[in-house]
C-alpha positions, 0 to 999 in steps of 0.5 A: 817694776811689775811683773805679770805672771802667765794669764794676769790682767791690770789697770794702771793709774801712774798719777797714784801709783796704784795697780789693780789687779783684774785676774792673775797674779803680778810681782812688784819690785817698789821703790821707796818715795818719801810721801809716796805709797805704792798699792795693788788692789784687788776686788777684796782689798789692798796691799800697801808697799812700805818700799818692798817687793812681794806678790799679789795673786788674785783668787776666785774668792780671795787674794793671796799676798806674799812678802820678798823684801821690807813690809806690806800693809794688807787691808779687806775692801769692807773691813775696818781700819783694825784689821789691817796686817803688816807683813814682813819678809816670807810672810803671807796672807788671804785677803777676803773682802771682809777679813785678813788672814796670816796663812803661811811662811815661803822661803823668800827666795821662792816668792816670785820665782815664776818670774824667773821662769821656775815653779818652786813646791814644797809638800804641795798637793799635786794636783795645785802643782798640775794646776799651776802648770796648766796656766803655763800650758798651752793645751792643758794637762787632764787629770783625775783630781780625787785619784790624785788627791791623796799625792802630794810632790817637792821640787823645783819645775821650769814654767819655761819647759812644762812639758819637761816639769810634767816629765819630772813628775812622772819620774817623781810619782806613781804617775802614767802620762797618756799622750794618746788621747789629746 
């Protein structure tokens, strides 16, 4: 099963199980087949299912690869065999063209959860939050990126309701929404 997140766009090739990922971000729930792999691809590499669930997002410079359930095999587009990493549950990792890097650890209940309609943050910098928000927006939220800098927010926000999950931040942080001026 595939799951596309909010402005995500793929090709799919059935005969090889194989999806690449244009732009955005999907969520795959694969089944395990003997002989038989499962691969997103990205301009920067590829992200092999050992029969898992786990999310690919693609960057404007890398892609982000994030492990639910079993393992993924990461590889960059250029680089050799050797640097390929497996991951395992809630784990993560940017993928370039050339490298593979480990760049963080997600509580796996969070891995996907925009599928579900939520936006799970923890010690996130605002304004990544505000950016994840406005691809569930339809007229986006303006804002000051270095006056908001320095903030940086915890919580759970509904995608489904972002005008309530930009209500939430208001009462959260020192933050004046201004309706005013669209």
């Amino acid at each position: 099963r595939l799951t596309l997140s909010t402005d995500s766009a793929v090709n799919i090739d059935a005969d090889r199980r194989m999806v690449t990922l244009l732009q955005g971000e999907v969520l795959a729930n694969v089944a395990k087949r003997a002989g038989m792999g499962f691969t997103v691809r990205t301009r920067d590499g590829t992200a092999t299912a050992l029969g898992t669930a786990f999310t690919v997002r693609k960057e404007a410079t890398s892609t982000l690869v994030a492990v639910a359930e079993s393992q993924v095999r990461v590889c960059p587009e250029d680089g050799e065999a050797g640097i390929c990493m497996t991951l395992s549950p809630g784990q993560g990792a940017r993928l370039t063209a050339h490298s593979v890097e480990r760049i963080f650890d997600i509580p796996v209940a969070d891995i996907g959860a925009w599928a579900d309609g939520w936006l799970s943050a923890e010690d996130r910098p605002l304004v990544e939050v505000l950016d994840e928000l406005n691809r569930w927006r339809a007229t986006p939220i303006g804002f000051d990126r270095r006056a908001l800098a320095d903030l940086r927010v915890s919580g759970i926000f509904p995608l489904r309701d972002p005008d309530r999950a930009t209500a939430n931040l208001t009462t959260l942080l020192p933050l004046v929404l201004d309706n005013s001026n669209p």
